[in-house]
C-alpha positions in Angstrom: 4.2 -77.5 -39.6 5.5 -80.2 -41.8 2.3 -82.1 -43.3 2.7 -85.8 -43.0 -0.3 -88.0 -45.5 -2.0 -90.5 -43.4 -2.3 -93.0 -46.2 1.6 -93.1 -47.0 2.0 -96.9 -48.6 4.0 -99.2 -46.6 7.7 -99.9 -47.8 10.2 -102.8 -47.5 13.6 -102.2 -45.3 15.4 -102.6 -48.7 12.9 -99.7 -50.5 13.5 -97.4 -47.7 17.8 -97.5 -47.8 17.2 -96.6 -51.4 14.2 -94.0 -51.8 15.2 -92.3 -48.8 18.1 -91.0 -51.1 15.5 -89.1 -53.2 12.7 -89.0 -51.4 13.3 -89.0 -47.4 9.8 -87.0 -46.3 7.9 -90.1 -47.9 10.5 -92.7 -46.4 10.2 -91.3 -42.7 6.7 -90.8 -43.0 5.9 -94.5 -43.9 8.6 -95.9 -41.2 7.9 -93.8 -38.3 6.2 -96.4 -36.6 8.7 -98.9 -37.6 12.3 -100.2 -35.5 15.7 -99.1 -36.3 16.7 -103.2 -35.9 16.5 -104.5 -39.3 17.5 -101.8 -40.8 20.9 -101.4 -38.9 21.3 -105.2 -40.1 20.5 -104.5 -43.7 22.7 -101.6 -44.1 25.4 -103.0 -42.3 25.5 -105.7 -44.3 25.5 -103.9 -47.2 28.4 -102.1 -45.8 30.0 -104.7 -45.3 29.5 -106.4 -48.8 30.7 -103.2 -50.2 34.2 -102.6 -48.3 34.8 -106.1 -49.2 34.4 -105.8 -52.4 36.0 -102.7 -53.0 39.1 -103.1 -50.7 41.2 -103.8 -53.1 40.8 -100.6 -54.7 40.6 -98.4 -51.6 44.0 -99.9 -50.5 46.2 -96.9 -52.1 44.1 -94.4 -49.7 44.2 -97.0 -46.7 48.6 -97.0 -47.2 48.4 -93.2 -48.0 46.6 -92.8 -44.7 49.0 -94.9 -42.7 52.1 -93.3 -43.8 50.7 -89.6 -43.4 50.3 -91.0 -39.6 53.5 -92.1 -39.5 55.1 -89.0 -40.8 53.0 -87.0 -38.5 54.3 -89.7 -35.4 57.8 -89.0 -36.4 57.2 -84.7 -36.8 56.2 -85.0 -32.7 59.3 -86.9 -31.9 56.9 -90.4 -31.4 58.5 -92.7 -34.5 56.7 -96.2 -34.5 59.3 -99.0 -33.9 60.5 -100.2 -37.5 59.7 -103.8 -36.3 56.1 -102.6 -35.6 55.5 -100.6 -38.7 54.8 -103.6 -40.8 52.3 -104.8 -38.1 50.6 -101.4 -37.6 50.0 -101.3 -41.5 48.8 -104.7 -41.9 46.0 -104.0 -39.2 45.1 -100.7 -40.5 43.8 -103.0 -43.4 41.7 -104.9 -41.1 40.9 -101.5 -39.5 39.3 -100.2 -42.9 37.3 -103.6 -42.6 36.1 -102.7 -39.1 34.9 -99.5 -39.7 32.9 -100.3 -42.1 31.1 -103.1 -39.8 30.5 -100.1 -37.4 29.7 -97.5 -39.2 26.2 -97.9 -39.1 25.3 -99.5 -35.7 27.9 -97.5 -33.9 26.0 -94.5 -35.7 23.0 -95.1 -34.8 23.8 -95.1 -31.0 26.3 -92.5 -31.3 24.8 -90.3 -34.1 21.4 -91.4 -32.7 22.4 -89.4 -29.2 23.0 -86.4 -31.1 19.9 -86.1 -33.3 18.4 -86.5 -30.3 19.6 -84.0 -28.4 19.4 -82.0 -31.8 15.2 -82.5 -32.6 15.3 -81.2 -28.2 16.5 -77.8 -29.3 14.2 -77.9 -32.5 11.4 -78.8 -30.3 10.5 -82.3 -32.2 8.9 -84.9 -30.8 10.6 -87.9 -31.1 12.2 -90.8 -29.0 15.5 -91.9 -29.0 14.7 -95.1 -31.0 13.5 -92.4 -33.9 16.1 -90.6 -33.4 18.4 -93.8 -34.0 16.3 -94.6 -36.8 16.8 -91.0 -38.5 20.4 -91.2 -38.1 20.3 -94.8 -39.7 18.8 -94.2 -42.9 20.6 -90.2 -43.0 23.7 -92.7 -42.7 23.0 -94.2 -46.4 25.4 -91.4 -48.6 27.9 -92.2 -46.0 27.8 -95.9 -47.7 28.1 -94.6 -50.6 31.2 -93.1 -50.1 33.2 -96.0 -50.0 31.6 -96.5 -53.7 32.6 -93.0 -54.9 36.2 -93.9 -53.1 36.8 -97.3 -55.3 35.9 -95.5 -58.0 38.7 -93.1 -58.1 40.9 -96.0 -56.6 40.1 -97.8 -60.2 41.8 -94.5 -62.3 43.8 -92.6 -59.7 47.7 -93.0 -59.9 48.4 -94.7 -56.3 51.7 -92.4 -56.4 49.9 -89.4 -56.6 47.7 -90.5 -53.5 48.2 -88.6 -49.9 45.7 -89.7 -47.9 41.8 -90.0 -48.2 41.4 -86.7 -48.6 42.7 -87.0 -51.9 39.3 -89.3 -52.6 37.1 -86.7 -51.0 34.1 -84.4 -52.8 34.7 -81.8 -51.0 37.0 -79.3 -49.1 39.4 -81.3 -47.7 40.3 -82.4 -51.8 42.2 -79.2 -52.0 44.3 -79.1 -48.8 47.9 -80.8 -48.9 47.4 -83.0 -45.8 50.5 -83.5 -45.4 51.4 -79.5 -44.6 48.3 -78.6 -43.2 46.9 -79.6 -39.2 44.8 -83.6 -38.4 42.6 -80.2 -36.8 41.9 -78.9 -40.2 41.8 -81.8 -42.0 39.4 -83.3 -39.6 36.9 -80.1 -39.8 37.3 -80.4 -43.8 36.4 -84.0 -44.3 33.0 -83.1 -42.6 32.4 -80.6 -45.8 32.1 -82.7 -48.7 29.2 -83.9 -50.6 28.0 -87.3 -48.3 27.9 -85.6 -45.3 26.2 -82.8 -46.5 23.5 -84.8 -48.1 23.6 -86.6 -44.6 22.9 -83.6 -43.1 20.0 -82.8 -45.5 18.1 -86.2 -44.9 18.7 -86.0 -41.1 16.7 -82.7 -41.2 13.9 -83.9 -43.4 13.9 -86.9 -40.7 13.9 -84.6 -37.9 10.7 -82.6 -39.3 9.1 -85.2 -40.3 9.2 -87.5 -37.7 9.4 -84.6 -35.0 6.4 -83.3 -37.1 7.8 -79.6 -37.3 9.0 -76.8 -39.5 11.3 -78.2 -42.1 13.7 -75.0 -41.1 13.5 -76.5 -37.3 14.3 -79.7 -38.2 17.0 -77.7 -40.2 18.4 -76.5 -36.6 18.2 -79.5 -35.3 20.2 -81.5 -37.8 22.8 -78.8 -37.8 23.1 -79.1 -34.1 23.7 -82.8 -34.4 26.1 -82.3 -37.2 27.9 -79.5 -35.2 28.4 -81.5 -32.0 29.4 -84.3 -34.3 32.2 -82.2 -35.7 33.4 -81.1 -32.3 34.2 -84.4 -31.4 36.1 -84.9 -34.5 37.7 -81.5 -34.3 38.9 -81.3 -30.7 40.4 -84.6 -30.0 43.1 -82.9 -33.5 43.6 -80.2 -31.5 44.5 -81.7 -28.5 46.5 -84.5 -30.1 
């Protein structure tokens, strides 16, 4: 079994989004005890700041995006009004803004749920509050994404854009969404580097805090992550 130190010093809300990047055992050990509330409110509001601020150079992928929908509309035989088109874009701006609001409390029900039902088949011992405090702070690469997004926004040639993938750290870089199925594309975005280190700190979370194996909590998380990915996966294929 995982060994968790009695003593483990007590850290701020702030110290715990940030350390549990590098050091997640020590970060779930200290804040086992402690609610997921402040630190949904701190980390969305650091969302928050951060797709503000950064809007300006995510734009290119949020337009890419849009008109990859579009074309994909008009390939079914479903075009968008041209009088709607300027509307639909305009709120898929607002849309970027809203997900970024939700990400983390809509996670932590939702992503919550599934580690859950994940440290079950693991065998950890954890309530759902944990478990919606492990998929909380296992949410903090996720943030970070929007970072490493701007980032390419700032040198990439908006031109050259596609759609997000085209911003991605992972599989779903090398795959011409515009040729290849929302299914695909959908399973691919889950296999980049943010998720993956997602997965990672939702495992050390899981054993941890479920106080097991650091291979269960392995099973668990990869239960949660698989059951995540179904639900991005099948509504594609049956779109």
């Amino acid at each position: 079994m995982t060994e968790v130190s009695a003593g483990s010093p007590k850290g701020s809300v702030f110290e715990d989004v940030l350390e549990v990047l590098w050091a997640p055992a020590k970060v779930f050990d200290r804040s086992r005890a402690k609610g997921v509330g402040m630190y949904i409110v701190v980390l969305t509001a650091i969302t928050l700041v951060i797709v503000l601020a950064t809007k300006g150079l995510i734009q290119p992928y949020i337009d890419a995006n849009f008109d990859l929908q579009m074309q994909q509309m008009a390939a079914k035989g479903k075009p968008m009004p041209a009088e709607a088109v300027a509307a639909a874009q305009n709120f898929a701006g607002y849309g970027f803004i809203a997900a970024g609001v939700l990400l983390i409390p809509l996670g932590a029900v939702l992503t919550g749920l599934l580690v859950w039902i994940g440290g079950k088949v693991a065998s950890a011992r954890f309530t759902y509050g944990q478990a919606m405090l492990i998929a909380t702070l296992a949410s903090v690469p996720r943030v970070l994404g929007f970072v490493a997004t701007a980032v390419q926004g700032a040198i990439a040639d908006p031109q050259s854009i596609r759609s997000f993938s085209d911003a991605a750290l992972g599989a779903a870089r090398f795959v011409d969404p515009t040729s290849a199925s929302p299914a695909l594309m959908a399973l691919l975005a889950n296999l980049d580097v943010f998720n993956i280190w997602q997965l990672v700190i939702m495992a050390v979370g899981i054993s941890v805090i479920g106080r097991v194996e650091r291979s269960a909590g392995f099973v668990g998380a990869l239960v949660a992550w698989g059951v995540g990915v179904a639900l991005t996966v099948v509504p594609a294929l049956l779109a």
